[in-house]
C-alpha atoms as a printed R data frame, in Angstrom:
    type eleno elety resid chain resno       x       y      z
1   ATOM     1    CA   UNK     A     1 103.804 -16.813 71.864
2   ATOM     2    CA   UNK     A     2 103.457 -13.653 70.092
3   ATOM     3    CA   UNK     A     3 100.966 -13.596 67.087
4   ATOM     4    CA   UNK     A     4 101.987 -12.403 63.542
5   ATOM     5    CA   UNK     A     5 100.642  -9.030 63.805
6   ATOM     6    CA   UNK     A     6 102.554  -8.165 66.893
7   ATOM     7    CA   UNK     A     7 105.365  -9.443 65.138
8   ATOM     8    CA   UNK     A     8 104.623  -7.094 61.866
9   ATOM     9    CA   UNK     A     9 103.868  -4.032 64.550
10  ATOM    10    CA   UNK     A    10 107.329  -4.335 66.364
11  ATOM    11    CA   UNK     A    11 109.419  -4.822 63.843
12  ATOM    12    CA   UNK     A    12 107.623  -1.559 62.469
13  ATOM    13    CA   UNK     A    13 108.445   0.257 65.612
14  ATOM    14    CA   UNK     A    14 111.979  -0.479 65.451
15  ATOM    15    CA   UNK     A    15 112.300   0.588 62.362
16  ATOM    16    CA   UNK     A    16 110.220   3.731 62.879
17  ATOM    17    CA   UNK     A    17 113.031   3.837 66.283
18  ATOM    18    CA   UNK     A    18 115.978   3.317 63.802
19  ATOM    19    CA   UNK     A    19 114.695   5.975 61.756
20  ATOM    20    CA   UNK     A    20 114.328   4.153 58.728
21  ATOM    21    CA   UNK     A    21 111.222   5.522 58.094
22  ATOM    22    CA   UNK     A    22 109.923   8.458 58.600
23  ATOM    23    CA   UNK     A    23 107.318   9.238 61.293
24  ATOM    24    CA   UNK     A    24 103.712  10.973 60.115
25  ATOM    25    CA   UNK     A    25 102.817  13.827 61.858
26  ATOM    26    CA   UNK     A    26  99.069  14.131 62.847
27  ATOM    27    CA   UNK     A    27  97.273  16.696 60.751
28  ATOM    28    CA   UNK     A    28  94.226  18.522 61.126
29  ATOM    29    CA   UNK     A    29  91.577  16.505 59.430
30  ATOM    30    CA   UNK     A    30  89.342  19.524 57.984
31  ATOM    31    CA   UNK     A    31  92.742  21.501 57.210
32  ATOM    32    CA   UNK     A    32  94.003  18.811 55.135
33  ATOM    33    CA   UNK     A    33  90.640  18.147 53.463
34  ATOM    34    CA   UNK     A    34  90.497  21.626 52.448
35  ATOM    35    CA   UNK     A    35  94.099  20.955 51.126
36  ATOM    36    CA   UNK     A    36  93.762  17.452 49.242
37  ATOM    37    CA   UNK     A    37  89.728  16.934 48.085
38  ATOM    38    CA   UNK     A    38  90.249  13.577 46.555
39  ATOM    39    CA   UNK     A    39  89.784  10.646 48.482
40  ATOM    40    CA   UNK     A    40  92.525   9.123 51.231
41  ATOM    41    CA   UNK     A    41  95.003   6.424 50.286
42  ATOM    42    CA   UNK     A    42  93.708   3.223 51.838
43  ATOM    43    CA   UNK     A    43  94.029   2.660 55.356
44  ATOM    44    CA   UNK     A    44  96.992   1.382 56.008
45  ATOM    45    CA   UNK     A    45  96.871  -2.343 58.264
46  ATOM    46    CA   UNK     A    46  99.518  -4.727 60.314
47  ATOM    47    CA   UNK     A    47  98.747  -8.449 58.533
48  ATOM    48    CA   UNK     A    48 101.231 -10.978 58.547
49  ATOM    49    CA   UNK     A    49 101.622 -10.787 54.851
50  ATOM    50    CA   UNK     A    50 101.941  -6.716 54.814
51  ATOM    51    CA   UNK     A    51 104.304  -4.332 53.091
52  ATOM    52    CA   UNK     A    52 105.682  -1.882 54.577
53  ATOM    53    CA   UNK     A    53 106.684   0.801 52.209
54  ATOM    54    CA   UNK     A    54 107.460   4.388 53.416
55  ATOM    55    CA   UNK     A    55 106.539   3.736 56.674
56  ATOM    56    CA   UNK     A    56 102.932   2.579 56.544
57  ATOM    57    CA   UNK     A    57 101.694  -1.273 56.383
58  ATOM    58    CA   UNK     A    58  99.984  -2.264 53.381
59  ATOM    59    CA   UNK     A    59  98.211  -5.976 52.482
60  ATOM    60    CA   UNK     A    60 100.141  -8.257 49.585
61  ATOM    61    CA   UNK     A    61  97.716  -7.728 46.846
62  ATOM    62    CA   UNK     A    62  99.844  -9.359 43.846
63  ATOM    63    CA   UNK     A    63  98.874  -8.242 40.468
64  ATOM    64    CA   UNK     A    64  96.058  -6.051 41.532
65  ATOM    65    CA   UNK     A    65  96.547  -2.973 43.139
66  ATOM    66    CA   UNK     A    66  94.019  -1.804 45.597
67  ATOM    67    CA   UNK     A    67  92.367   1.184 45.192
68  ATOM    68    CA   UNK     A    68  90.686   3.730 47.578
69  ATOM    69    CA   UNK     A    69  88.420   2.081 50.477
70  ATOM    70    CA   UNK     A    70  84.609   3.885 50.340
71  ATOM    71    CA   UNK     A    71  83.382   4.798 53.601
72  ATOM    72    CA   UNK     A    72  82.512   1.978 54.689
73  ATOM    73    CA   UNK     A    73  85.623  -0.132 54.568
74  ATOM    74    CA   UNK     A    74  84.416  -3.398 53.354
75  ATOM    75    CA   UNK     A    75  84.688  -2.961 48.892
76  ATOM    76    CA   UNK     A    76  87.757  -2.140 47.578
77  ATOM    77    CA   UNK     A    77  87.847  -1.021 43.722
78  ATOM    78    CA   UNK     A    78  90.725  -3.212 42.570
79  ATOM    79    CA   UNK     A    79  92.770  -2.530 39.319
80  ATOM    80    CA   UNK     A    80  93.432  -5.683 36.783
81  ATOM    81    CA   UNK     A    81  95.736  -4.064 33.347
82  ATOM    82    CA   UNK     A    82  93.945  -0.826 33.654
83  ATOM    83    CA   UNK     A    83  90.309  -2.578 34.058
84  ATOM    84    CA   UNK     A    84  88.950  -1.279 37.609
85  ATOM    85    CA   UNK     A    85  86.831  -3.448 39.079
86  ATOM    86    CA   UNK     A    86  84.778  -4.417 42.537
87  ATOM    87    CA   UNK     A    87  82.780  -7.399 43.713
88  ATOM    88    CA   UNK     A    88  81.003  -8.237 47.118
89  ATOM    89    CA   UNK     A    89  77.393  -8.064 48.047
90  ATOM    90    CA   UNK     A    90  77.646 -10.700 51.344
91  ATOM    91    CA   UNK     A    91  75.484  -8.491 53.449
92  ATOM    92    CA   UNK     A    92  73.103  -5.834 53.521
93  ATOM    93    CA   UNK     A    93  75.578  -3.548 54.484
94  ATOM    94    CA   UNK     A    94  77.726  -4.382 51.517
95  ATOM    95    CA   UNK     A    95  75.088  -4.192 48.836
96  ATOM    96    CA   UNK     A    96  74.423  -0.928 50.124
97  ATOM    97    CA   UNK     A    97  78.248   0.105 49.288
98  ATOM    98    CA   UNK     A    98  78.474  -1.857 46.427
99  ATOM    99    CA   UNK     A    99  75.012   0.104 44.888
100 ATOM   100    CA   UNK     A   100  76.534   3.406 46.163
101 ATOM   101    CA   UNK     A   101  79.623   2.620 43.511
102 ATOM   102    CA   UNK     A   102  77.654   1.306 40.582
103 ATOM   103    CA   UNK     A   103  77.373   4.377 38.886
104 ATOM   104    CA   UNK     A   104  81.339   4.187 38.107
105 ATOM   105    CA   UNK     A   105  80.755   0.994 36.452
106 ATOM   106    CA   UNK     A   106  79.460   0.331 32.897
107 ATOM   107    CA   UNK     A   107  79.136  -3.808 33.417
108 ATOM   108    CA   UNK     A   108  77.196  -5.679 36.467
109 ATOM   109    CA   UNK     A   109  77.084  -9.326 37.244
110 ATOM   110    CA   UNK     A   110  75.235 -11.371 39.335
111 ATOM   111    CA   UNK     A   111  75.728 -14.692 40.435
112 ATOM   112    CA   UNK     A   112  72.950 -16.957 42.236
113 ATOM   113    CA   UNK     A   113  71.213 -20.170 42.545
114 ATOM   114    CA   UNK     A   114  68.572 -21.027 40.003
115 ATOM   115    CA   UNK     A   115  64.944 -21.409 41.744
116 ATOM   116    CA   UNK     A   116  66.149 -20.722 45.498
117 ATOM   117    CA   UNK     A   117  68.161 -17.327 44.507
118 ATOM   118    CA   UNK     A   118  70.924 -18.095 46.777
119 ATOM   119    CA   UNK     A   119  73.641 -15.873 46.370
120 ATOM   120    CA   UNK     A   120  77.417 -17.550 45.292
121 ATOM   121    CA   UNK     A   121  80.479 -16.177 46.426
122 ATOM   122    CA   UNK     A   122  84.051 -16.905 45.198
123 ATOM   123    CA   UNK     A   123  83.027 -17.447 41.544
124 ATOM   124    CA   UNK     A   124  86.204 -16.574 39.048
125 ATOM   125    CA   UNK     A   125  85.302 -14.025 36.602
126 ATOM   126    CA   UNK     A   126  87.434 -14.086 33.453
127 ATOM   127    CA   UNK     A   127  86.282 -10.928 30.768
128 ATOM   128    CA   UNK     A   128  87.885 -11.687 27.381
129 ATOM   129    CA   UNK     A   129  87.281  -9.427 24.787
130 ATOM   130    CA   UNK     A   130  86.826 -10.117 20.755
131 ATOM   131    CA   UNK     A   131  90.125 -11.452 19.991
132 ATOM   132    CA   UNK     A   132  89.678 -13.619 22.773
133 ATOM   133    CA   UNK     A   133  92.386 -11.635 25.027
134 ATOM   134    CA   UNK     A   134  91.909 -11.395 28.939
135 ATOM   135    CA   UNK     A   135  91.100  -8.055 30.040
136 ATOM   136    CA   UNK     A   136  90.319  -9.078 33.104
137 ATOM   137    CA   UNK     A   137  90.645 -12.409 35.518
138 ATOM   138    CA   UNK     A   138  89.138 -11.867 39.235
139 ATOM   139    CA   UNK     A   139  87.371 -13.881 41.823
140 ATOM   140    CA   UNK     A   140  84.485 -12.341 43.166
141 ATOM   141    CA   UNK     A   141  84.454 -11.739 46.715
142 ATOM   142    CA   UNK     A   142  80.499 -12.163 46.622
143 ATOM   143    CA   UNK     A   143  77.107 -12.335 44.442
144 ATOM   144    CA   UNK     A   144  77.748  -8.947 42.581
145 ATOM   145    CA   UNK     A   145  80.565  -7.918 40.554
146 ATOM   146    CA   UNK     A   146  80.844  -4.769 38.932
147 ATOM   147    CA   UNK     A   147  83.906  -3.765 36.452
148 ATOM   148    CA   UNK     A   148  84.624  -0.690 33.838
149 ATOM   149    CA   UNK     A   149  85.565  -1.898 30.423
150 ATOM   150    CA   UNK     A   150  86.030   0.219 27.143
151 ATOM   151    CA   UNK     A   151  82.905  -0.157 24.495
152 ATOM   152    CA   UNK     A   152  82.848  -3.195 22.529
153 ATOM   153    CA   UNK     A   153  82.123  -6.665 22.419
154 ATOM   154    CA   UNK     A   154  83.301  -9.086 25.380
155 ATOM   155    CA   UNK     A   155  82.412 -12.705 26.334
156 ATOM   156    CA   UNK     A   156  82.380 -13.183 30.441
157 ATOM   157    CA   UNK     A   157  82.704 -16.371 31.532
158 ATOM   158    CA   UNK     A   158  81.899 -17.114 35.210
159 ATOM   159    CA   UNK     A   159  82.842 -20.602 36.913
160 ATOM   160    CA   UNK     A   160  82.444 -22.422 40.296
161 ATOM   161    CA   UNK     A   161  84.157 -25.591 40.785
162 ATOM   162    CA   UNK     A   162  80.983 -27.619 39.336
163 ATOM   163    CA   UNK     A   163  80.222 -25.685 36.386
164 ATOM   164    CA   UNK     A   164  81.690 -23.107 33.812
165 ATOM   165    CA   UNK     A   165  79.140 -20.515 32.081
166 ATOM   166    CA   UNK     A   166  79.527 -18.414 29.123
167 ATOM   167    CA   UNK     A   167  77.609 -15.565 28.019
168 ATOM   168    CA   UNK     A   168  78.279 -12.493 25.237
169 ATOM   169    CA   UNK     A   169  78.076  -8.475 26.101
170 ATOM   170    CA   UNK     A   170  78.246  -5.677 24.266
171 ATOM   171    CA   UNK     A   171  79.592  -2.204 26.364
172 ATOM   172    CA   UNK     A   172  78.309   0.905 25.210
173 ATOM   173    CA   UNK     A   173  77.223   3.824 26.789
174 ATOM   174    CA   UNK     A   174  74.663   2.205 29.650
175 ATOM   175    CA   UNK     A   175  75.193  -0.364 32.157
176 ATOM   176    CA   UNK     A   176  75.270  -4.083 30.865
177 ATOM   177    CA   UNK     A   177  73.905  -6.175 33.600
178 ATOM   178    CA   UNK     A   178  74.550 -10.221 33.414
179 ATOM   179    CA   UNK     A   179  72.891 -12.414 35.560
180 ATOM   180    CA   UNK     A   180  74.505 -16.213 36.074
181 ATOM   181    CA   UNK     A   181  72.561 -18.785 37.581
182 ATOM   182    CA   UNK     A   182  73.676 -22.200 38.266
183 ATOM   183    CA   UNK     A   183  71.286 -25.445 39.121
């Protein structure tokens, strides 16, 4: 029985056979860096639930689009209606990336366990701002979640399936930090 991603990977290869789509040519890594500065697209992936546009696999990622992967691979700055946005933090390794981002960020929250410190994962983050309006709905992939709003005044609520929080934040021209912790 052949798994998914073979599946994704050879019906790629016929299509790349078929000519569908076109084949990449290998480039010169410091040639083309000297060409194009900014960072690469993502890496592209076989997953069972993949696109394949223009001849490179990319994952489903529904309303948010991904953004470019930092060197490490792990944190991906996602996009939610023009509100770019990361989360993570299960790791060293990860907090390391996460803190090498954070200056591209004007709002930080933190989510852990009141009087052991545990970290929480998969909390959902909803950002609404004065007029009560989503700007942005996410679920954080770990204990920090960073996100770029324009200045003003916002109320971020953060929930686990036992308990909803609320708390207010004003964006200006430092970084707001919020810290949630749950009993």
């Amino acid at each position: 029985m052949r798994t998914a991603t073979a599946q994704v990977r050879d019906a790629l290869m016929n299509r790349l056979s078929e000519g569908s789509y076109p084949v990449l040519q290998p480039t010169n890594r410091r040639r083309n860096h000297q060409r194009h500065p900014h960072p690469p697209p993502p890496r592209p992936y076989a997953a069972p639930d993949a696109n394949i546009r223009g001849g490179l696999i990319y994952p489903r990622c529904g309303r948010h689009r991904s953004g470019w992967l930092p060197p490490g691979d792990r944190i991906q700055v996602q996009d939610y209606r023009g509100v770019r946005y990361t989360s993570g933090g299960v790791g060293e390794s990860e907090r390391a990336e996460l803190n090498a981002l954070s200056g591209q960020f004007n709002l930080r929250l933190l989510f852990a366990m009141q009087g052991s410190g545990d970290y929480l994962a998969d909390t959902k983050v909803i950002i609404a701002d004065k007029r009560g309006e989503t700007v942005l709905s996410a679920t954080s992939n770990g204990p920090c979640c960073y996100a770029q709003l324009p200045p003003g005044t916002y109320t971020v609520e953060a929930s686990t399936p036992d308990q909803t929080q609320r708390q207010p934040v004003t964006i200006g021209a430092r970084q707001s930090r919020l810290n949630f912790y749950w009993r």
